[in-house]
N, C-alpha and C positions, 0 to 999 in steps of 0.2 A: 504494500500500500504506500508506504513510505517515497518508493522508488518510483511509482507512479506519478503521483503528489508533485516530486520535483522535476520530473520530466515536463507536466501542463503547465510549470510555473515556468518552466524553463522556457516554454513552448513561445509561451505568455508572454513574458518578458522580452524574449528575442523577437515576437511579432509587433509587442509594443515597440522595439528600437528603430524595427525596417520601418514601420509605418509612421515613424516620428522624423526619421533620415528621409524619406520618399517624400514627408509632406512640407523638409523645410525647402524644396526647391519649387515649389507651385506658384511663386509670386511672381509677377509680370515681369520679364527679359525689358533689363535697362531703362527700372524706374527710379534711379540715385540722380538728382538733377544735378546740375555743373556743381553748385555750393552745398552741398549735402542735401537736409530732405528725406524722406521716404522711401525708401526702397521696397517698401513692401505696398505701394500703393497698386491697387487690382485696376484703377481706369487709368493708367499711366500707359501709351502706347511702347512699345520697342524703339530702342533707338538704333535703328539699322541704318538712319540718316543724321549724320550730326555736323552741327554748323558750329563755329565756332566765329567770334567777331574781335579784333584787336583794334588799337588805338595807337597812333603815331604820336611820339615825343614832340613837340613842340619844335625842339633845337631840329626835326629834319625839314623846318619849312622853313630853313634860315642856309640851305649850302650843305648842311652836314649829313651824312649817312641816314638813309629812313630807318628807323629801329621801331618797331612795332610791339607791343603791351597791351596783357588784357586790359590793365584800368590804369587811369591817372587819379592821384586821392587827391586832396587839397592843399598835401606836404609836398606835392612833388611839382616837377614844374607847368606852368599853365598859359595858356591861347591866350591871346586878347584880340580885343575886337579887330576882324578884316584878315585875321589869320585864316591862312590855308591849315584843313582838316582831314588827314589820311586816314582811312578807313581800311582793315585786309579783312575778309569774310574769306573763310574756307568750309566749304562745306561736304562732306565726306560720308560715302558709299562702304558702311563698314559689313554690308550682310555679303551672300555669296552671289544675290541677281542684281541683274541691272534695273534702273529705273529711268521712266522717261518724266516727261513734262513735270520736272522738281523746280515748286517756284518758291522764290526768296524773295521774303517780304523785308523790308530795311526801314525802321522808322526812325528820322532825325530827332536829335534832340530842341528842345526849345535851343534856342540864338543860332542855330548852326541849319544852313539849306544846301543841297544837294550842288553840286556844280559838273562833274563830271565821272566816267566810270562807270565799268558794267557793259557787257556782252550786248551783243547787237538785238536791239529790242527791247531795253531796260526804259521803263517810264518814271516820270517822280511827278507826283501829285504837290506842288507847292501849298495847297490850302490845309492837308493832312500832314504834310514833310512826311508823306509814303512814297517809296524809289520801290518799285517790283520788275523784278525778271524771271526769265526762266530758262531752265539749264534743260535740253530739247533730252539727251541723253546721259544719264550717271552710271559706268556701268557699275560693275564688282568688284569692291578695292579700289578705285580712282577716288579722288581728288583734284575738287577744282578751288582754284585760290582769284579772286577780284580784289580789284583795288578801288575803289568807292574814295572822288574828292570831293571835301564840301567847305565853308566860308563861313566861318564866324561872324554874326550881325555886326553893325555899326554898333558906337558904343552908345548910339540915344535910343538900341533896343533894349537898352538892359537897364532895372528900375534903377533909381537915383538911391542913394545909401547904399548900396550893396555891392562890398567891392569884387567878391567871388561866387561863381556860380559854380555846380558842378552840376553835370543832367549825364544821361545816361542814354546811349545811342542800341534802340534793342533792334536786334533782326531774328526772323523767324524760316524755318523752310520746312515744305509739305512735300513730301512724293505718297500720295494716295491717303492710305492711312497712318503713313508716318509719319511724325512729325520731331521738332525741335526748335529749341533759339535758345538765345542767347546776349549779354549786355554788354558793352564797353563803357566805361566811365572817363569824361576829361572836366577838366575844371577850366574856366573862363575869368579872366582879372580884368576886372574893368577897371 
């Protein structure tokens, strides 16, 4: 009896472990967003497409090398008004199919509007500061990188008292039911 007893426990136990291993993989494939977040979130799509959006230093709209950053904080150095604003969007094919008609939505920040950049057929709405395009083919494992230029307002768009701005420049990209985006932060000295 004895020997029985621990075998069903045994049975017991080992089917509680498989069934405890088996269940902690059931959450949705690549819901950790860029800054942490939920992983275990069940309506979070795949991220089999992912965009990533940087931000140019300042000193490369003066002659120097472009260096590219996810964010600028308010310690670091800052645009002022009538500065040119680099933009690099990579957006990337990380499943094993291709996709086609993957569009990239780019919204500007307040003080800052679209001027140049982006693949043939890229539109920018000035009333919403929305730039959209779209990338005809992605296939499996590529990678495409855009360079997006844009223009610091004058400095009588930016309120009176307020010597620094910082806003955050978001782009988003969709291939069907996948989706992503993502932020770049710069700051503005008036």
């Amino acid at each position: 009896k004895t020997k029985n007893i621990f075998s069903a426990l045994f049975v017991t136990v080992s089917s509680a472990i498989i069934f405890a291993a088996s269940t902690s993989v059931v959450y949705a494939d690549g819901c950790t967003t860029q800054y942490g977040g939920s992983q275990y979130a069940t309506d979070c799509p795949p991220t089999d497409v992912v965009v990533n959006k940087e931000v140019s230093k300042p000193n490369a709209n003066k002659g120097a090398d472009v260096v590219y950053v996810e964010n600028l904080s308010s310690s670091d150095p800052k645009f002022i008004p009538g500065d040119e604003v680099k933009f690099r969007i990579t957006v990337s094919n990380k499943s094993n199919k291709d996709f086609t008609n993957v569009k990239v939505t780019d919204v500007f920040p307040p003080y800052v509007s679209y001027t140049s950049g982006g693949p043939s057929g890229t539109s920018y709405d000035p009333a919403t500061r929305t730039l959209v395009f779209t990338i005809d083919k992605l296939s499996a494992g590529e990678n495409r990188t855009f360079v997006i230029v844009g223009k610091v307002a004058d400095a009588k768009a930016f309120p009176s008292g307020k010597n620094t701005s910082c806003v955050n420049n978001v782009v988003k990209v969709e291939a069907g039911d996948r989706k992503d985006d993502d932020t770049a932060q710069l700051c503005i000295e008036t």
